[in-house]
C-alpha positions in Angstrom: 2.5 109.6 89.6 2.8 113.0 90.7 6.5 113.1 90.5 6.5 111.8 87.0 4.2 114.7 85.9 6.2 117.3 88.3 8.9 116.2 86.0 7.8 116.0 82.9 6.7 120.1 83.5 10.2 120.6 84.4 11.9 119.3 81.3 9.4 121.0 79.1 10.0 124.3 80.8 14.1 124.1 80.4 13.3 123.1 77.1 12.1 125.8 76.0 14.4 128.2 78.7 16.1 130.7 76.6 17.7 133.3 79.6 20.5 132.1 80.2 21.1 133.5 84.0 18.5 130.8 84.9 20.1 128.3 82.7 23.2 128.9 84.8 21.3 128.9 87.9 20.2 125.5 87.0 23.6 124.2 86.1 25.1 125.6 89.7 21.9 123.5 91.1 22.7 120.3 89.1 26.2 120.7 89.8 25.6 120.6 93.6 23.2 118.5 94.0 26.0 115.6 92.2 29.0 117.4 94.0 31.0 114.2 95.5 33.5 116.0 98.3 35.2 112.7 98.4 36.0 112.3 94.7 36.7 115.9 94.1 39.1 115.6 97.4 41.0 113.1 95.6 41.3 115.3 92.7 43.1 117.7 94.6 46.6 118.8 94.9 49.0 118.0 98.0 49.6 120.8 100.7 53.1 120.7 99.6 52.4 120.8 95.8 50.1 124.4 96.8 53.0 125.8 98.3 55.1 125.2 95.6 52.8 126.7 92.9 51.9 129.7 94.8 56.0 130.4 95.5 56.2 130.1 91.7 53.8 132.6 91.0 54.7 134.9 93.8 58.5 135.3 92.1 56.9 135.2 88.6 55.3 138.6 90.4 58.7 139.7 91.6 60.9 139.3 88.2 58.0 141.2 85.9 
């Protein structure tokens, strides 16, 4: 029962949040706390697809 009360305080408070350095700091907790390393691993790009983007940009560099 404790926990449902605990909570209950908590979405009052960020209810009524206005700063919005803590509302960011919450968002960076929420975010890790559901960070999946596996999925976002599987989102990623190939080693070889990496090296291709960052020679891209490197001569994009040289030619301006």
């Amino acid at each position: 029962m404790e926990t449902t009360i605990s909570k209950k305080e908590l979405i009052d408070w960020i209810s009524k949040l206005e700063d919005k350095k803590i509302l960011e700091e919450l968002s960076v907790i929420k975010r890790n706390a559901t960070f999946n390393f596996d999925e976002e691993f599987k989102k990623g790009i190939s080693l070889e697809e990496a090296k291709k983007r960052s020679v891209e940009k490197i001569r994009q560099y040289w030619s301006k």
